[in-house]
N, C-alpha and C positions, 0 to 999 in steps of 0.2 A: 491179431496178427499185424506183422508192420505191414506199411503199404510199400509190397512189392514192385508193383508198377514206377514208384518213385526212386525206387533202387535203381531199374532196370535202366531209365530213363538218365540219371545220373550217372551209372556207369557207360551207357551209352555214349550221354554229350563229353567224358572225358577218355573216349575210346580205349576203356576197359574190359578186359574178358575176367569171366569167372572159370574154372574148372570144378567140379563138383566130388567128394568121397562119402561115399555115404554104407554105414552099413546097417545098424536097428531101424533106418527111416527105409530101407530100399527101394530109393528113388522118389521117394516124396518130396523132398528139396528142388530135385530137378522137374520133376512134376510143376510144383509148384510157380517156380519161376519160367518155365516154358510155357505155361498158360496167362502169360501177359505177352501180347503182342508185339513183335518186335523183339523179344528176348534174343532169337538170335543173332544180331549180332554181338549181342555179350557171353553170349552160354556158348563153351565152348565142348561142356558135353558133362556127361558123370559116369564113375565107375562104382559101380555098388559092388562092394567088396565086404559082403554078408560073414565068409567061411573065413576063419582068423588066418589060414597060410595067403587066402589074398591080399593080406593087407601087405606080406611080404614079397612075396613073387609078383602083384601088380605093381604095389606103392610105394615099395624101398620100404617101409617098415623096418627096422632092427629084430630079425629073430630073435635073436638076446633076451630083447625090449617084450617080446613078445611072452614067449620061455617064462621069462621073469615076473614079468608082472599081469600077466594076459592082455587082454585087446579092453577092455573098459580099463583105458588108464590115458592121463594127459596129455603124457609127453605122445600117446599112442595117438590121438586127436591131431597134435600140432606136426607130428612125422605125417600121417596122414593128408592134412591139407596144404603139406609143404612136396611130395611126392607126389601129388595128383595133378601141379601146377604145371609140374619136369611133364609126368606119362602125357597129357593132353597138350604136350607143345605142339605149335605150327609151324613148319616152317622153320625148325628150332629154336620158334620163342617162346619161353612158356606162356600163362594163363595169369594175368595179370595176380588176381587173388585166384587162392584155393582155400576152399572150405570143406570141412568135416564135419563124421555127429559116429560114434560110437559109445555105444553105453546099451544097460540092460530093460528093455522094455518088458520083460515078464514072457514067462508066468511064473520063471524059476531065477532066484537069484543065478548069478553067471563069476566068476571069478573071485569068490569073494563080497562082491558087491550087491547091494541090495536091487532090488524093482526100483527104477524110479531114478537111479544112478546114471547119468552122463553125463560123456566130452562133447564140447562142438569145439573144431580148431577155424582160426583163422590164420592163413599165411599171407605174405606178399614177397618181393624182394626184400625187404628190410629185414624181413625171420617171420615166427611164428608163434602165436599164441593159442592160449588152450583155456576152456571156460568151463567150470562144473555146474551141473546142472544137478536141481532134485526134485523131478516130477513126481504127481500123484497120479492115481486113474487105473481106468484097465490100459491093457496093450494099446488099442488105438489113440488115449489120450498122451497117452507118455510122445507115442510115434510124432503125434503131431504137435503137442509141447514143443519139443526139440526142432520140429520147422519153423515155429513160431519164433521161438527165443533166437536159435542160431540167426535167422533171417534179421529182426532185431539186432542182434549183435554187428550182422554185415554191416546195417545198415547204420549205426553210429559210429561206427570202424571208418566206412568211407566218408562220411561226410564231416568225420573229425581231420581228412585230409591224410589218416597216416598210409 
């Protein structure tokens, strides 16, 4: 796993907040990063948005998008960590970055898509991106695969400056 601790700290020293979406990890992400010291002033919180209408009624999701393509899909990732930025504003600003992780940890394929299938998004002000992942394992290693990889991803995301 990346070292967390070095994200947190880095986003800390450039007075960065995260907002958190998460639904096959439910709440392992934010787990995760709140068990470094100090995270809170970056963690500005998570919505675990498990049941596919939350991803619309909490996240702004696209029904459509939804309808269409179900919830293990991309663009569903990158709406996801771009809507959770908005719902977790303070004070009307959002969450610096928002990140995501939707996708099928098992035991049954989910939309089409296989075990082992996920998005993790990352957004900021600039827009938002969306990464595919293809885990092996039981339920638990997929779950935490995708804490591993997404957190990685944050964390060359931030420190490439974008």
């Amino acid at each position: 796993m990346t070292d967390v601790a070095a994200l947190v700290a880095v986003l800390t020293a450039r007075g960065e907040t995260v907002a958190v979406a998460e639904s096959l990890t439910g709440g392992l992400v934010v787990a995760t990063l709140v068990g470094v010291p100090g995270a809170s002033v970056v963690v500005r919180g998570g919505v675990v948005a498990y049941a596919t209408p939350v991803k619309h009624t909490v996240l702004g999701v696209s029904a459509d998008l939804l309808a269409e393509h179900g919830a293990v899909d991309p663009e569903v990732a990158r709406q996801m960590a771009s809507g959770v930025r908005t719902a977790l504003a303070v004070d009307g600003e959002p969450a610096t970055w928002g990140i995501s992780t939707t996708g099928v940890a098992g035991p049954d394929p989910q939309d089409g898509k296989p075990v082992g299938t996920v998005f993790v998004g990352i957004a900021s002000a600039s827009g938002a991106e969306a990464y595919e992942l293809h885990l092996e394992g039981d339920r638990e290693a997929i779950r935490q695969g995708t804490v591993s990889e997404l957190l990685a991803r944050m964390s060359a995301t931030v420190r490439s400056g974008e």
